[in-house]
C-alpha positions as CSV (number, residue, x, y, z in Angstrom):
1,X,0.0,0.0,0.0
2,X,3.2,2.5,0.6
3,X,4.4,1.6,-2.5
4,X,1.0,2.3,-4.2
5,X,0.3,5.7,-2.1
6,X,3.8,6.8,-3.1
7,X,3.6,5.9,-7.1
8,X,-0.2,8.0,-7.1
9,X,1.6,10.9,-5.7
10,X,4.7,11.1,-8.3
11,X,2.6,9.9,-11.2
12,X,-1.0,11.5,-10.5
13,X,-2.3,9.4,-13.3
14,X,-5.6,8.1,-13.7
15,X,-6.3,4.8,-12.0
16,X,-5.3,2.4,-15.1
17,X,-2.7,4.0,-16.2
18,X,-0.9,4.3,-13.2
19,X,-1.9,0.5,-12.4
20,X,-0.1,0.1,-16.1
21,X,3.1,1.7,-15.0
22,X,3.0,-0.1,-12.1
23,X,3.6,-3.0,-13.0
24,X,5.7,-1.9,-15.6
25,X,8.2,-0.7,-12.5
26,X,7.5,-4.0,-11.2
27,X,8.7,-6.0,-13.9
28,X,12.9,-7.1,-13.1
29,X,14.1,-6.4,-16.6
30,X,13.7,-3.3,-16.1
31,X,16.5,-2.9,-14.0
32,X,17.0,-0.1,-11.5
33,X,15.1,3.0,-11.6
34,X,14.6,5.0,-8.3
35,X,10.9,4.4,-7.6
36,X,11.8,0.2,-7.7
37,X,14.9,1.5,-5.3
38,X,12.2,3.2,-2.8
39,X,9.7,0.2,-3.6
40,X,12.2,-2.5,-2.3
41,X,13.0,0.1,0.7
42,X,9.8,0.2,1.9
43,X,7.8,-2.8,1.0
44,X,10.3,-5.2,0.8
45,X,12.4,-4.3,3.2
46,X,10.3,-3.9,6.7
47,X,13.1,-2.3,9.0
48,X,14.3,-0.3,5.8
49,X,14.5,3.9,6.2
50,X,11.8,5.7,4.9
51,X,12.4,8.3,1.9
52,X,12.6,11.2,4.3
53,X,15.0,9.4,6.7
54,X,17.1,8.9,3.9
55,X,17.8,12.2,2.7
56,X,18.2,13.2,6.9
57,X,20.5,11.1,7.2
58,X,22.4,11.8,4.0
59,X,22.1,15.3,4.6
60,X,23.5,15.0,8.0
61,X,27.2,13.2,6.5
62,X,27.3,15.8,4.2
63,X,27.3,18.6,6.8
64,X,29.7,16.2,9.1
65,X,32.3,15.7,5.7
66,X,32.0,19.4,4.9
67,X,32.8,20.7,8.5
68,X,36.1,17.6,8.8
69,X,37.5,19.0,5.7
70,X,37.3,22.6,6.7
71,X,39.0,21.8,9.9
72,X,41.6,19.5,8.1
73,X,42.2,22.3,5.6
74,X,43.1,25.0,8.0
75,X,44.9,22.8,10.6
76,X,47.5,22.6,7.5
77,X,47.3,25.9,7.2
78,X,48.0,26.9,10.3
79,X,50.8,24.2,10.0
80,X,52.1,25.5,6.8
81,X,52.0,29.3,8.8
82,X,53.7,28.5,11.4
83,X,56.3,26.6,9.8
84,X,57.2,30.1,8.0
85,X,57.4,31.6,10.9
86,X,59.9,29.4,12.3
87,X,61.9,29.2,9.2
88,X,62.2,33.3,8.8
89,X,63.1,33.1,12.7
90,X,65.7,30.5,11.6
91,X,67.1,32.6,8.9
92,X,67.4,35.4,11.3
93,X,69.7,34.1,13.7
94,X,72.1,33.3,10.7
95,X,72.3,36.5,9.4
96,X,73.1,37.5,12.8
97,X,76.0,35.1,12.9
98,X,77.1,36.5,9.4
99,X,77.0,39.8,10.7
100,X,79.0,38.9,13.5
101,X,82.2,37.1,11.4
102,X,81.6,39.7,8.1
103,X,80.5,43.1,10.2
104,X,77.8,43.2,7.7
105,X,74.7,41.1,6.4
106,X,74.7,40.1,3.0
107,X,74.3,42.8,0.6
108,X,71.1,42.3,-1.4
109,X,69.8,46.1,-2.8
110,X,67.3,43.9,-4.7
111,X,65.1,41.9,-3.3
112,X,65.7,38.3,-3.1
113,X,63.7,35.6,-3.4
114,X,63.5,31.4,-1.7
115,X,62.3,30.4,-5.7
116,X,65.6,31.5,-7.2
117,X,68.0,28.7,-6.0
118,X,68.6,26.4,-2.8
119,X,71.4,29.3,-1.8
120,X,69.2,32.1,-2.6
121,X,70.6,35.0,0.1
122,X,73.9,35.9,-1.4
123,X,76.3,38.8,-0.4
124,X,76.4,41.5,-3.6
125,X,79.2,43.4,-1.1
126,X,81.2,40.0,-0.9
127,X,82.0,38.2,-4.3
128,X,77.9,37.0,-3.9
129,X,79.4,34.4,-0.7
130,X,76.2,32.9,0.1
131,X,74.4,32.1,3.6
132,X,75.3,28.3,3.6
133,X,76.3,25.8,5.9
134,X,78.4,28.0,7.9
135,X,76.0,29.5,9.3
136,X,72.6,27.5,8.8
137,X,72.4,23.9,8.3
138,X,69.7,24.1,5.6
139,X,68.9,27.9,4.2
140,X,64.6,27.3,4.4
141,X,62.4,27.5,1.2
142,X,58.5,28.4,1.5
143,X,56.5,24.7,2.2
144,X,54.1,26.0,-0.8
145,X,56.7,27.5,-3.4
146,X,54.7,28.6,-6.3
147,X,56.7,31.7,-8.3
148,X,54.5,34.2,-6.3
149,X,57.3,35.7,-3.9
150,X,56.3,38.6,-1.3
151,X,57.1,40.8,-3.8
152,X,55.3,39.6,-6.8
153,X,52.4,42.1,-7.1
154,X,50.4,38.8,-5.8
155,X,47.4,39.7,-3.5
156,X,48.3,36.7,-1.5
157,X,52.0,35.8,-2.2
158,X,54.1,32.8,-0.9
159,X,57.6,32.7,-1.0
160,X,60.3,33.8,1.3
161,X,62.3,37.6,-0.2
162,X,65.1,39.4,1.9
163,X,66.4,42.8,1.2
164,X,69.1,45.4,2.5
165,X,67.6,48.8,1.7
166,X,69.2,51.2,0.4
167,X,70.8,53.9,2.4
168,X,69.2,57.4,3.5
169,X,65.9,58.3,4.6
170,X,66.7,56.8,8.4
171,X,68.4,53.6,7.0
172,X,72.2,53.0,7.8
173,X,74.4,51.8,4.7
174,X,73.5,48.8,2.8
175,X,74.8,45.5,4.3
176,X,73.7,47.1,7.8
177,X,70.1,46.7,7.7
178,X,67.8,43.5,6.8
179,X,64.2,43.1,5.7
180,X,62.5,39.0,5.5
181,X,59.2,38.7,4.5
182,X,57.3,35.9,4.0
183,X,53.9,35.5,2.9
184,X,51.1,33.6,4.8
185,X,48.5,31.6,3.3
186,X,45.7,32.9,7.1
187,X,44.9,36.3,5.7
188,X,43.7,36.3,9.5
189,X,46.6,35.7,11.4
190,X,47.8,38.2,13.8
191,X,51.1,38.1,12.3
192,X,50.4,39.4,9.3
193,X,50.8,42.8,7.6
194,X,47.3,43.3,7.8
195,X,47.4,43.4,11.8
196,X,50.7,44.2,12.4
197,X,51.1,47.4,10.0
198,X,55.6,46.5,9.9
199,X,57.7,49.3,10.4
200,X,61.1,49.4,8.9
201,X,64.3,52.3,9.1
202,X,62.6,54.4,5.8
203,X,59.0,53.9,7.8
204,X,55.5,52.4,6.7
205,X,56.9,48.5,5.4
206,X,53.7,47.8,3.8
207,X,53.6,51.4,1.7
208,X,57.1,51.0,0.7
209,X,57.4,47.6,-1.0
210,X,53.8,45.8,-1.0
211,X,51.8,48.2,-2.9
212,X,50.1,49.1,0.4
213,X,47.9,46.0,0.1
214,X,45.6,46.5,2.8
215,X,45.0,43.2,3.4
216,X,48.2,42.2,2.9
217,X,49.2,38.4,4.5
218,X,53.1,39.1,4.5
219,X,54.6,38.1,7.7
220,X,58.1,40.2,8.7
221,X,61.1,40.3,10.5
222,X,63.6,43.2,10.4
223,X,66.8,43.5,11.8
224,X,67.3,45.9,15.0
């Protein structure tokens, strides 16, 4: 009777005709169609979920997936983020060991970037030495590398860049200052640009060399 109340409200037919179809549905060689799927569901099968329970219950593994994957997603993220973090922190403390055996960082008046080569902060002032194993184990490249450094023009670059700026305007002589962006994938983060607004000797960081993005995800450190 289900199965029969069901078919007259998708197929408002009259009487023989729908009785007709019926059967038709009925008939095996047919082979699957929904309405024999819902017939053997509720005739057939007498603990089986109704229509409506169905799509609850479907709709309720969807929302479940959907909200896992979100969480998944930003947990690498995050993961990815802080890793940058790390790294930039990491480069840092070499260039302050350079600075400490050269009495000056390496020269770089244009910025450059993690994508150019595995020894990609190189000394202009000093035959282009590099910062190798002398002072850092492994110089760190960006976990996401994809030719969209901090200062790319990219709304949301990745990439690790470093710069000496050029001297004047409340910055000492090149080689004596340091600038090392990296770009963050959480536009949110409190480290960014966005929150942060980085300062650097010439002033506003952001103004100066990332178009004054305003919602710029570059993370910074700058020498002191």
């Amino acid at each position: 009777m289900c199965y029969y109340f069901l078919m007259s409200c998708l197929y408002p037919k009259p009487y023989t005709q729908y009785t007709k179809f019926a059967m038709q549905i009925r008939n095996p060689k047919k082979g699957f169609t929904l309405i024999n799927f819902l017939r053997k569901t509720i005739n057939v099968h007498p603990g089986g979920f109704t229509l409506i329970e169905l799509l609850v219950v479907i709709t309720i593994v969807i929302i479940i997936g959907s909200i896992a994957v979100l969480t998944f997603n930003q947990s690498i993220v995050k993961s990815r983020d802080n890793r940058r973090k790390t790294d930039l922190q990491a480069i840092a403390s070499a260039l302050e060991i350079y600075y400490q055996k050269n009495n000056t960082y390496p020269c770089a008046p244009n910025w450059l970037d993690s994508d150019d080569s595995s020894l990609w902060i190189t000394d202009s002032c000093n035959s282009f030495a590099t910062l190798g194993s002398s002072y850092i184990n492994n110089l760190p490249k960006d976990p996401k590398q994809d030719g969209n450094p901090v200062v790319s023009g990219s709304s949301t670059p990745t990439g690790y860049s470093y710069l000496t700026p050029a001297a004047g305007s409340g910055c000492p002589a090149v080689g004596h200052y340091y600038i090392l962006a990296a770009g963050l994938e959480d536009l949110n983060d409190p480290d960014t640009d966005k929150n942060k607004n980085y300062q650097y000797c010439a002033g506003d960081l952001g103004l100066a060399f990332m178009g004054n993005r305003i919602d710029s995800n570059v993370y910074v450190i700058v020498s002191q």
